[in-house]
Every structure is written in C-alpha cells, then in structure tokens.
C-alpha positions as CSV (number, residue, x, y, z in Angstrom):
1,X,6.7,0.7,17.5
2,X,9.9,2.1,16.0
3,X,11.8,0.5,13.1
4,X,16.1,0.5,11.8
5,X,15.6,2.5,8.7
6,X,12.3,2.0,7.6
7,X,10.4,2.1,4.1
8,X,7.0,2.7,3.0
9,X,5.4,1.6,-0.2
10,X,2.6,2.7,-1.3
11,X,1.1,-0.1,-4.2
12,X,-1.6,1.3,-6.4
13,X,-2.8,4.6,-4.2
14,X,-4.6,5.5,-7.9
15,X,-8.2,6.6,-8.3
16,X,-9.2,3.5,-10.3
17,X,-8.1,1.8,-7.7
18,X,-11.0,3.1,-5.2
19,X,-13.7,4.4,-7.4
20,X,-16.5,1.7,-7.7
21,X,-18.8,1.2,-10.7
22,X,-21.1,3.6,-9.4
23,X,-18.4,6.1,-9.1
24,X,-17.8,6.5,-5.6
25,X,-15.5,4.9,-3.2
26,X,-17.0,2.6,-0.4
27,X,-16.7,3.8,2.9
28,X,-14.7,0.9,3.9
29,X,-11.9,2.3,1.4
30,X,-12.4,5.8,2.6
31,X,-11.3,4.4,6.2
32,X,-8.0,2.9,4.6
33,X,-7.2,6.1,2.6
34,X,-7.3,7.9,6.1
35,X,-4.9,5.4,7.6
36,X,-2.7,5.5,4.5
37,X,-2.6,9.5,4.4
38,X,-1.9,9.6,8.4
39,X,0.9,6.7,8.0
40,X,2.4,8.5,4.8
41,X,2.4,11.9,6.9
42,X,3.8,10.1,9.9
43,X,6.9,8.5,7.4
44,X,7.7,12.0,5.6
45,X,7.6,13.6,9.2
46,X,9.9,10.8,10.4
47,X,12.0,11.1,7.6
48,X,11.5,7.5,6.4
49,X,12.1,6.2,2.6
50,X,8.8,6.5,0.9
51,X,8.3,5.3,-2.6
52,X,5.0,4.9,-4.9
53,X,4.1,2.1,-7.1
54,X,1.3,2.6,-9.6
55,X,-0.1,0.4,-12.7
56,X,0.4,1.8,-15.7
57,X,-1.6,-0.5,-17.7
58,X,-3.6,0.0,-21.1
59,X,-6.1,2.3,-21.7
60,X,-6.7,5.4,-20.6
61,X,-4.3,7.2,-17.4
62,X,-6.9,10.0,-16.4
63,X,-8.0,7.1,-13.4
64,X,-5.0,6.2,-12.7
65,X,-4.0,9.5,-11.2
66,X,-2.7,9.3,-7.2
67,X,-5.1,9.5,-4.7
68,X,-6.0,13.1,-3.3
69,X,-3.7,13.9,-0.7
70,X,-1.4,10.5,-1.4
71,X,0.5,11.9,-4.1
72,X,4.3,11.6,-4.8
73,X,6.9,14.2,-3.6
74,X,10.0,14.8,-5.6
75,X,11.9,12.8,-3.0
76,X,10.0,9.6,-3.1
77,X,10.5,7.5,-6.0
78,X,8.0,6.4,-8.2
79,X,7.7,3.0,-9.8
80,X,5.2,2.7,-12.9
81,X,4.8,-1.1,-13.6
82,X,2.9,-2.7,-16.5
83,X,2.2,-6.4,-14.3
84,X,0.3,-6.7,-11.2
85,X,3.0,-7.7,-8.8
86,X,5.4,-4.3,-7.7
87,X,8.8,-6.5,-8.9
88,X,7.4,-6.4,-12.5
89,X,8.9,-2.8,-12.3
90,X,12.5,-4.0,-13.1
91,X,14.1,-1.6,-10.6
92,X,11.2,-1.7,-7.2
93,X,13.8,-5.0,-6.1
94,X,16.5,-2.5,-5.9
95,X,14.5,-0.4,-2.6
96,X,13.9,-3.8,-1.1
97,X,17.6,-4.4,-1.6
98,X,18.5,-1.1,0.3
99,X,16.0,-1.9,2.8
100,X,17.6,-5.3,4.3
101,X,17.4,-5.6,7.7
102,X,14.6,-2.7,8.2
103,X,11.1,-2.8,7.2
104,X,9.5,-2.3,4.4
105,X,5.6,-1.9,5.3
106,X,3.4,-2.1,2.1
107,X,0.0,-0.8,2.0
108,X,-2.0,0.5,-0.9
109,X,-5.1,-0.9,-2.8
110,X,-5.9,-3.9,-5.1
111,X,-5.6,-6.1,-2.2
112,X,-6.9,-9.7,-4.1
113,X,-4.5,-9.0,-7.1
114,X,-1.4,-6.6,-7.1
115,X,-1.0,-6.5,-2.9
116,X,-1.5,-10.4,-3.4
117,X,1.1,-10.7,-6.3
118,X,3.7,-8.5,-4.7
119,X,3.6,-10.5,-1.9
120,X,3.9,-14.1,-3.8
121,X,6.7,-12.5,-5.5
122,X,8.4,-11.5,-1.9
123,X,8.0,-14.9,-1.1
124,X,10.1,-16.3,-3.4
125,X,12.8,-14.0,-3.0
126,X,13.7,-13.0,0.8
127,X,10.5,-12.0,3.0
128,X,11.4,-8.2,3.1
129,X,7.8,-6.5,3.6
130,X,5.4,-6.6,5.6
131,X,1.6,-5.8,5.3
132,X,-0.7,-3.4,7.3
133,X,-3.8,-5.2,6.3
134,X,-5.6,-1.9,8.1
135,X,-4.1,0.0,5.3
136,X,-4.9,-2.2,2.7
137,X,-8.3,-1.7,0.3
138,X,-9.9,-3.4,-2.8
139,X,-12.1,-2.9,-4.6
140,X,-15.4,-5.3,-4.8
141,X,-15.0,-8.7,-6.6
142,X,-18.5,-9.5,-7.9
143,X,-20.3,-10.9,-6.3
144,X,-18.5,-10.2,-3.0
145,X,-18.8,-7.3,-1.3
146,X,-15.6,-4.9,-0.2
147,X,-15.3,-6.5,3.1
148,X,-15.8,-10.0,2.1
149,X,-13.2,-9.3,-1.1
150,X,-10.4,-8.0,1.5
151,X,-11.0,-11.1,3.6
152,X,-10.2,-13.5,0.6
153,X,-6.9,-11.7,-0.4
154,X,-6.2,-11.4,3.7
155,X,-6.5,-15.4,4.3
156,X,-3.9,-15.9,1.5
157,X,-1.6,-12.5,2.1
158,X,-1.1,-13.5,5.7
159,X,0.0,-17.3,5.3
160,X,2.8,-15.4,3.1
161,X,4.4,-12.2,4.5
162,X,4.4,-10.8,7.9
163,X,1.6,-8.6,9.2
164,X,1.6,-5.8,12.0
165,X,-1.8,-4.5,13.0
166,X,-2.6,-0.6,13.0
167,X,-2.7,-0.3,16.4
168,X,1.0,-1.9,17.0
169,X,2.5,0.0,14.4
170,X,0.9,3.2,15.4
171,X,1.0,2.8,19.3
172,X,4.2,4.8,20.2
173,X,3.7,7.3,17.6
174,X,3.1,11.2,19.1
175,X,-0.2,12.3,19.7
176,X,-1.2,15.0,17.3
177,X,-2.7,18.3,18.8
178,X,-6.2,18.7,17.5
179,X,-6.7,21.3,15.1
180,X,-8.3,23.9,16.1
C-alpha cells in the first residue's frame, strides 16, 4: 500500500515502556519492536516524516531512554510530553496539521493508556492517524497478561481511529535480499 506524503509516529518507543517487572521484555513486545524497527527503516528509506514522542514524566529518565535500534535521527523531531496523550506536547498537533490529507500511522507502546489517549484526543479533533495494532505493545496490566492487556486497549482504540493491518500496509513494500 502506498500513501500521499506520509508520517510515522512513534509514541513511547522507551525502555520502560517494554521492560516488565522482572526485567525483561515479553516476547509478544519483542515481536512489535521488530515490526516497529522494519516499518521505521522502511519510512527513513522512503523518505517519509518520522517523528518520536516519549513521556517525560517524574522520576528518574535512565528507563525512559529509546528503544535499541528505534532511536531518533537528527531529522525526525522529537516530542517529550509530560501527559499520556501525544497532544499534551503543545506542538505534536502542529505534524498532524502538516500531515492533512496523508497518513499519519501511529505505533509505539503503552497501548491501554498513551496509544489510547492519543487516540481519544484525535477523536475530538479531525481523525488524522491511524493505528497499526501489529505495531502496537503494552505492557501487562495486573492481572491480565500482555495479550489480554493489548486486547482491552484494541476493543476501545478501534471503535475510535482507523486501523490498517500489517500485512496491508506492508504488502507492496520491496522484498529485502537476505543477508548473507
């Protein structure tokens, strides 16, 4: 599938965002860091407006540090946001703005509170993004599981904002020569 212009935002794509209590990421959020790194690749190489929204909350930053391999490059802007939705960032409307008429995809992590949020906020304004729920983590919500925590957030996420499936989003994309 090919998209007018398109924009990728990556919400949350921090360390704290993936690393459970026992300190490791589930193996359902290693799948959706793969699909977020090969989608980010795909945008840079496509030459597609990228830009990276992170939590800066209280407490301490060393978590909050990008993800291995989804880190910032000095042309993608960066949004650091103290409320769970991506418009508490007082300038993240202003790339939605520049991005009427295309689409803005947003994946990331925190699926049952800042993907959620973001979303109720594009609601209310003008529908701009759309979610790839295959590139969209969380972590567990006690006493659900990963899976079962994704699935709440999904039911709600998808009765507000358009969705596209991985494999319509990535079907026209060029194969990749295996490494060798």
């Amino acid at each position: 599938m090919s998209f007018a212009d398109p924009c990728l935002i990556l919400l949350d794509c921090q360390r704290d965002q993936v690393t459970g209590p026992n300190g490791r990421i589930d193996p359902e959020n290693s799948i959706v860091i793969d699909r977020i790194k090969e989608l980010l690749r795909h945008a840079r190489q496509s030459g597609w407006r990228v830009c990276h929204c992170q939590f800066q909350g209280e407490g301490p930053q060393a978590g909050r540090a990008p993800i291995d391999g989804l880190r910032p490059n000095a042309q993608e802007a960066v949004f650091q946001r103290r409320g769970l939705s991506a418009f508490s960032d007082p300038y993240f409307h202003q790339v939605l703005a520049r991005s009427a008429g295309s689409t803005a995809l947003l994946v990331g992590f925190s699926a049952p509170f800042s993907i959620l949020a973001t979303v109720f906020d594009d609601a209310n304004r003008d529908k701009a993004v759309t979610v790839v729920p295959e590139a969209v983590g969380a972590l567990a919500v006690e006493p659900r599981d990963v899976t079962e925590t994704r699935a709440m957030a999904f039911d709600l996420v998808a009765r507000m904002a358009p969705v596209i499936d991985w494999q319509t989003l990535t079907q026209s994309w060029p194969v990749e020569a295996p490494l060798v």
